[in-house]
N, C-alpha and C positions, 0 to 999 in steps of 0.2 A: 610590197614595195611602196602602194601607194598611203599603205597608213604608215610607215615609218618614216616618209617622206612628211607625211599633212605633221605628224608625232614632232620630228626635230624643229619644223619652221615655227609650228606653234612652240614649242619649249623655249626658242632662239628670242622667237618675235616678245614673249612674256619678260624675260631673262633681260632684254633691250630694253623696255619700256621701263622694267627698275631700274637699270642704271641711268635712263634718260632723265628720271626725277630726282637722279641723285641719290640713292641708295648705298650706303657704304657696306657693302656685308662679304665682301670679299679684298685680301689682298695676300702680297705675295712677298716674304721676308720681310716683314715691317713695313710695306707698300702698298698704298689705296692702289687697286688693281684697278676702278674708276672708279671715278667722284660725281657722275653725271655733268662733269663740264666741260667735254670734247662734243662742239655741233654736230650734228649729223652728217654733214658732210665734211668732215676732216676726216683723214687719214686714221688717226687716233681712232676715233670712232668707228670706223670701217676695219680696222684691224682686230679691238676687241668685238665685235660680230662676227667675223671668222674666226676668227679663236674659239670665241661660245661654238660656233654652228660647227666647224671639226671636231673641238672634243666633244661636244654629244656626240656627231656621226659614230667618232673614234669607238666611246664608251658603248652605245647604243648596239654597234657590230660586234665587239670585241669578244660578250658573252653569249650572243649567240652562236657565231659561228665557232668558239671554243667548245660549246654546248653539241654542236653537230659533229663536230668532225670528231670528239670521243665517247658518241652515245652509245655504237656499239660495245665498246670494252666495257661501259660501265651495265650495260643490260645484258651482257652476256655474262657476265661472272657477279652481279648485285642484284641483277635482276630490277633494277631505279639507275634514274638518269637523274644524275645530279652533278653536272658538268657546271651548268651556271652557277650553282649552289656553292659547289666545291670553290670557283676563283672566286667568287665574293669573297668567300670565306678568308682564303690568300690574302685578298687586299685588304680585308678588316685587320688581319694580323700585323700586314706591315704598318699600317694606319696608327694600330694599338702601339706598335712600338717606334715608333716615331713619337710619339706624345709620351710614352716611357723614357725614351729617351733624355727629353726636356725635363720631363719634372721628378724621374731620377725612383719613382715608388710610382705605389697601383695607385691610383686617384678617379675620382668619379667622372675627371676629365674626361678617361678613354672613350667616354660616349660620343666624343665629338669625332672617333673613329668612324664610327656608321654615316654621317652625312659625309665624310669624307672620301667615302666607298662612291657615294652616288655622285659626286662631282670632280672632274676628270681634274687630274691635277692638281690645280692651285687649293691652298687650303681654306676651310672656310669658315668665314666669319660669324658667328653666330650673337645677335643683338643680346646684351644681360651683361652681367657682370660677376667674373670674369670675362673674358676675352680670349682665345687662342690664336696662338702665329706659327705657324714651323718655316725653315728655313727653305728657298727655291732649291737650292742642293740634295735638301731631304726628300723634298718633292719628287722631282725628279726622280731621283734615285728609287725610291718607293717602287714608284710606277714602272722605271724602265725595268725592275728585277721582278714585277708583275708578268708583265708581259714576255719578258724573256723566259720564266715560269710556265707559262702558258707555250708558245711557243717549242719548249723542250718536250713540257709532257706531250704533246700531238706528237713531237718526231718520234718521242720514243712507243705511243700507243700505235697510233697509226704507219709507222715509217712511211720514207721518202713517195713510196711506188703507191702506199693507200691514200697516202692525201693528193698524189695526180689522178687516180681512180677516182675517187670523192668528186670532183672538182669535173672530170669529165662528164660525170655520171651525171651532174647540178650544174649546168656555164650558167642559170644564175645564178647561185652561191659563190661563183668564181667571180664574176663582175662584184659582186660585192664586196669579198676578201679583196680587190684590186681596191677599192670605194677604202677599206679600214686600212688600207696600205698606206694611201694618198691622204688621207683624214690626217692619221697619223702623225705621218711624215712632216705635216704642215702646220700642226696644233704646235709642235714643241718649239720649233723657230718661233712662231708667233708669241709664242708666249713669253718669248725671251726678248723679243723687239718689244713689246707693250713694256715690261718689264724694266726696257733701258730708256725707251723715248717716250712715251706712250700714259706712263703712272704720274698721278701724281706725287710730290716729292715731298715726307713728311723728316723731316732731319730731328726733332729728339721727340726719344724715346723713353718710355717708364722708367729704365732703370736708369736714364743719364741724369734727372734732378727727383729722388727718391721723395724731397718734399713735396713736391707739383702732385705726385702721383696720386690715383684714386685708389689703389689698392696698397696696403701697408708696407713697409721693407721686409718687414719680416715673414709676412704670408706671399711674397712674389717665390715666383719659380721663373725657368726663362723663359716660358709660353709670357706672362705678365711684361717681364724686361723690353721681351722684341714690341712688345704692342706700342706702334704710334701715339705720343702722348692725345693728338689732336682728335683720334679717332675714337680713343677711349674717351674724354670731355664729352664727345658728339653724342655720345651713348647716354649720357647724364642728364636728367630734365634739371637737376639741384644738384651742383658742385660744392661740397662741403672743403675748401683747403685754410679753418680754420686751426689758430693753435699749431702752427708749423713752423715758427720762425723763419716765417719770407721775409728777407728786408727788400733795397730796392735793386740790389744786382740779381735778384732772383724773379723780378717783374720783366725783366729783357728776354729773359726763357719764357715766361708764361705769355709773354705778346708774339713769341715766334710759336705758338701752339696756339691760342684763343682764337687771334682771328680766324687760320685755316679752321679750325672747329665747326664753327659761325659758320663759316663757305661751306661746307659737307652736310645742307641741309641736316641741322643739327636740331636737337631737343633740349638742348641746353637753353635753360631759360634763366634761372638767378644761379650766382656766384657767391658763395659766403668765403669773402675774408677777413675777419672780423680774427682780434686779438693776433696781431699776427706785427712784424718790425717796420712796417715799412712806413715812411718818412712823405710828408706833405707834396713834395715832390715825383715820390715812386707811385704815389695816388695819382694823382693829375696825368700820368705816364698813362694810368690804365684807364680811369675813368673819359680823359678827350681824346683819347683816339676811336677814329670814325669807322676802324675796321671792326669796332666791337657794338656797331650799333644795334645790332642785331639781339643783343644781351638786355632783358628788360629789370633785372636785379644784381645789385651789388650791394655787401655788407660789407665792409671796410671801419667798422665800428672799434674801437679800442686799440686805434695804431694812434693815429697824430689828430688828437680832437680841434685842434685850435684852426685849424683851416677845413677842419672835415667837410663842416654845413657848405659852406658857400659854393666847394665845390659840386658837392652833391647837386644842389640845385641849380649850376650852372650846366650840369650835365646833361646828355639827351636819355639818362634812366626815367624806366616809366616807374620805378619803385625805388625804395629802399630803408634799410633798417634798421631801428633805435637799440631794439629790445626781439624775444621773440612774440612779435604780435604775428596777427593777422595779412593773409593779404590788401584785404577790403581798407583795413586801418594800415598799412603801406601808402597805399596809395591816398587814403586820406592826407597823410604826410607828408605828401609829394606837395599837394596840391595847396597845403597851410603853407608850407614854408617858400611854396614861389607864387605866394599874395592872392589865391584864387578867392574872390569876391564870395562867391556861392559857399565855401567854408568856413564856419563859423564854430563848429567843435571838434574837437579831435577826443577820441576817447582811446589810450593806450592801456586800459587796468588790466593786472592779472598778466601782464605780460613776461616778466619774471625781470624788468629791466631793473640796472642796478643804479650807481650815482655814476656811469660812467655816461647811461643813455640819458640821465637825468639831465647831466651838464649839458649834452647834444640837446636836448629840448629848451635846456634856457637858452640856447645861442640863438634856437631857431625864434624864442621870446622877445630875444631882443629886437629883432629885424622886422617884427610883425605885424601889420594893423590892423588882421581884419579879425583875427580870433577872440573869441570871446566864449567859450566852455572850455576847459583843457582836463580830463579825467588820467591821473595816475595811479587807482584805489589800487591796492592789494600785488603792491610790489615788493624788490628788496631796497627801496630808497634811502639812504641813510643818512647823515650829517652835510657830508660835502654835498651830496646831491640836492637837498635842500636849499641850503647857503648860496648853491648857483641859479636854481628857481628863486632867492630870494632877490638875488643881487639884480636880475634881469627885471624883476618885478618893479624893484626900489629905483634903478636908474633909469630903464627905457621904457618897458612897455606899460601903454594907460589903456588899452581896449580892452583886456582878460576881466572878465566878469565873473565866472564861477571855475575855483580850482578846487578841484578834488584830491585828497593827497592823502586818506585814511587806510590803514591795514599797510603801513609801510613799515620803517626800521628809523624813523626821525626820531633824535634824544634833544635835550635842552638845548647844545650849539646850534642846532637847527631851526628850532624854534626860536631862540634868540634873530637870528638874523631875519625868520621872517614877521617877527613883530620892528624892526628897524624896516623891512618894507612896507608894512599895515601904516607906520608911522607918514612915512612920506608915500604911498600910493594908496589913495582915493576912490580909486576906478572900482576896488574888487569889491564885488557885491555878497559872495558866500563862498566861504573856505570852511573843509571840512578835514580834518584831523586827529577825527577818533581812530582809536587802537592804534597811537604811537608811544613813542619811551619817554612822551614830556611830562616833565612832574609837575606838579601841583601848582608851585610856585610859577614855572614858565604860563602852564596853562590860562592864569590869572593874568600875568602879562599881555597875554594873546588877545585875551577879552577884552584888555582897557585898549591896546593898539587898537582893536578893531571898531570900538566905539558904537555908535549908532547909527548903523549902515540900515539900508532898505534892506538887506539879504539876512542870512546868519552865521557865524560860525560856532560849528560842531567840534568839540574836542574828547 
């Protein structure tokens, strides 16, 4: 008694302490079972601790004293006692088929049958991706045709008159069975009050906006569907929801999912939605709202470039991004484009950026005064992307002193317009241009724009 007593308070007191930091690894029909943000003394909180501390008792009794009261039938004719063994066994089965049920074929899922064994009831969340949900109903039911299983085989091994002999023979095994009565009896209410007042309340799910989703439409089953969209986010350090045709009526779903996210002591740290419909406007929607301050990257690169920059750096993002570089050069980024004195180069090469991030760079050119190195070596840069480095070069910015722009995809239109900026900007001290598409003739061009500067240019 006294180790299954020290056994439940320790299992309760640990089980408490993760949900107190907020822990998401449990819920119930598409329902954070808690979120860690019920005080300790609320109701809320005091109810899921009794819930925890019955169903262990509940669990904790239920195979033993199943274990005792048919050990002799199974040692008199097996000669092993395998009482405990045998209902495990039961409740893996219904477990298995429960998750049969949902995704319809044998799947590697069913593993998530065996933790299910060990935790009374509600189903459980396991951190990774995928994600599993069964429904309260299925729960329930599982378990009540458990125990009702359990319950028959004693009547019929033991009958009525051996299990009041058993119990005479043991009044402590009787107080006990009175303890898995009461446990019982109390765990299921409970679970159903958390369940209606008590949860937090996550309203869409995977399968209600199929683009949002982290896992594909066509690989969902309905374990994926039931999953809380916010809860699967929470699971993600890098959200990838590019190339999905968000525009901006589909940013009003993803703001009733991100923030809760963010709240669920999450891992979510950057967001790419880059290449995606959404309008200058459905930006500013996501990027100032303060419930998502928590979000230290956002890629929103190839929707609406004409307001992109400004907003970006108007933002409280600690990152964000052009091309796929670096974090380190992220945050280099940050820091050029809202004037920080102490940056003075930014190096992006090798990044795979195209003329889309190109233009993003002249914008952030134009606004600049403190840069003076800018490296684009060994990109896909191409014509346009040039022509808007050039245009930024030739109308606004005089501080850029050495621009790097070799091993890209620039042809003659490119080089045309940056010799019209050699022409009128003075500032740039070495520009480097080898292994581009510029012929002969441009290259010559290039040479005489750029004159006799302290630096050189390389073609």
């Amino acid at each position: 008694l006294l180790s299954a007593g020290i056994s439940v308070l320790s299992i309760t007191n640990a089980v408490t302490k993760l949900d107190r930091r907020g822990e998401i690894f449990r819920y119930i029909d598409g329902v954070a079972f808690l979120a860690g943000t019920a005080p300790l003394t609320s109701l809320s909180f005091v109810f899921v601790v009794l819930c925890r501390l019955t169903g262990i008792i509940s669990r904790m009794l239920l195979f033993p004293l199943f274990s005792e009261l048919t050990q002799d039938f199974f040692l008199r004719y097996f000669g092993i006692h395998v009482g405990a063994p045998l209902l495990a066994g039961v409740d893996l089965v219904l477990q298995a088929a429960m998750i049969f049920r949902y995704t319809r074929k044998f799947t590697w899922r069913l593993i998530f049958a065996i933790p299910n064994v060990i935790s009374p009831l509600e189903p459980l969340l396991l951190k990774g991706d995928p994600v599993a949900s069964t429904s309260i109903v299925g729960s329930f039911a599982a378990h009540f045709i458990e125990m009702a299983w359990a319950c028959f085989a004693v009547l019929v091994l033991k009958g009525p008159s051996g299990i009041g002999q058993y119990f005479e023979e043991r009044p402590v095994n009787q107080i006990l069975s009175y303890c898995w009565i009461v446990a019982t009896a109390v765990h299921f209410p409970l679970l159903v009050v958390i369940r209606k007042w008590c949860t937090l309340s996550l309203p869409v799910a995977l399968g209600d906006v199929p683009k949002l989703a982290v896992v594909d439409e066509d690989k969902m089953d309905n374990f994926d569907k039931n999953v809380p969209m916010a809860i699967a986010y929470a699971l993600q350090q890098d959200l990838d929801l590019s190339f999905r045709n968000i525009g901006d009526n589909d940013v009003s779903k993803l703001m009733e999912v991100l923030p809760r996210a963010l709240a669920l002591g999450t891992v979510l740290k950057e967001l790419n939605l880059s290449n995606n419909k959404m309008t200058a406007a459905g930006m500013r929607t996501l990027l100032f709202d303060k419930r998502i301050s928590k979000l230290q990257s956002v890629n929103v690169l190839g929707n609406n470039d004409e307001e992109l920059l400004t907003m970006l750096v108007e933002s409280d993002l600690q990152t964000f991004y052009v091309s796929k570089h670096t974090l380190e050069d992220a945050e280099t980024l940050v820091k050029v484009c809202r004037q920080d004195p102490d940056e003075e180069g930014l190096s992006l090469e090798q990044s795979q950026m195209d003329d889309t991030g190109a233009r993003f760079v002249a914008t952030m050119l134009q606004n600049n005064t403190t840069l003076e190195t800018l490296q684009l070596d060994g990109n896909n840069i191409g014509d346009s992307g040039a022509q808007a480095v050039a245009e930024a070069l030739k109308q606004h910015n005089t501080t850029l002193k050495t621009l790097g722009m070799r091993k890209n995809k620039i042809g003659d239109d490119g080089a045309k317009a940056l010799v019209e900026a050699l022409l009128r900007n003075n500032e740039l001290e070495d520009l480097n241009l080898e292994s581009n598409c510029i012929s002969s003739e441009k290259k010559e061009e290039l040479k005489a724009a750029f004159g006799e500067r302290s630096g050189d240019i390389v073609l």
